[in-house]
N, C-alpha and C positions, 0 to 999 in steps of 0.2 A: 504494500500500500504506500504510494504517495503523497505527499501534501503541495498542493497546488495552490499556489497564490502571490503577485505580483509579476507575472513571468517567469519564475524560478518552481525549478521541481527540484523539493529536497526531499532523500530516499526518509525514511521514518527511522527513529534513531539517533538524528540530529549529525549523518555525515552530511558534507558536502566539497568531497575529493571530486575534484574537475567540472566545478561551476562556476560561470564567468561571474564575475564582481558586478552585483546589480549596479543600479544607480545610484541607490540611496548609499550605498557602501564607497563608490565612488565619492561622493560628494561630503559623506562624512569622512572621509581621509583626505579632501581637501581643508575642511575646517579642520582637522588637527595640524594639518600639517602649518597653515596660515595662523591658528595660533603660538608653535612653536617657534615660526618665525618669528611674532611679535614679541614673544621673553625673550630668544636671543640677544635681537636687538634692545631692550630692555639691557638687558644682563652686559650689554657689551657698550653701553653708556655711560649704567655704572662705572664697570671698570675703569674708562677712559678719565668719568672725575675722579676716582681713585687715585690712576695714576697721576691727575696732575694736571690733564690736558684740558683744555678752553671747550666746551661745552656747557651751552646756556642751559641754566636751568629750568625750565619752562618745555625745553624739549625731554629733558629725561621725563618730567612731570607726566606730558602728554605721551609719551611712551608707554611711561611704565601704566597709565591708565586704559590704553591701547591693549595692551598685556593683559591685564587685570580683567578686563570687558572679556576679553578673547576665552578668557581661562573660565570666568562665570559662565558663559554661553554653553563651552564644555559641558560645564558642570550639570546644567538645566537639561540639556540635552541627555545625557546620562542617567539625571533622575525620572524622567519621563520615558527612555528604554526602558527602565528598570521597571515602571508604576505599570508600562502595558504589555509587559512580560510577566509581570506578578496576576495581574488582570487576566490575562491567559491561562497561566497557569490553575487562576482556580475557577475557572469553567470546565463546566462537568460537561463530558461529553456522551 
């Protein structure tokens, strides 16, 4: 038996050995990936006032808040997998 839904056929069991990357899987590895960049950058502002160097502060500010958004968004997203996988999980079938 299959389970069929969004254009994705996952075998029952929860493999899914040689199925392409939906969309939504796509797009959520663009948003990690574009938050990682935002700490980077963050992280590598810091440093630079660390060591010493001319950077306004108003930019790290608006950075690190950049960062920060990025990282909440995550987070939300996260919690909302989690609340409609629990939701799943306890429908009786």
């Amino acid at each position: 038996m299959e389970i069929i839904g969004l254009g994705i056929n996952v075998p029952q069991g929860g493999k899914t050995k040689g199925i392409a990357k939906s969309a939504f899987e796509r797009e959520l590895q663009k948003l990690i990936e574009a938050a990682n960049t935002e700490q980077i950058k963050s992280e590598s502002l810091k440093e630079a006032i660390l060591q010493g160097k001319e950077v306004a502060l108003h930019e790290l500010v608006l950075q690190s808040q950049k960062a920060k958004i990025a990282l909440d968004l995550l987070i939300q997203i996260r919690n909302k997998l989690l609340e409609a996988y629990q939701e799943l999980n306890r429908m009786q079938v």
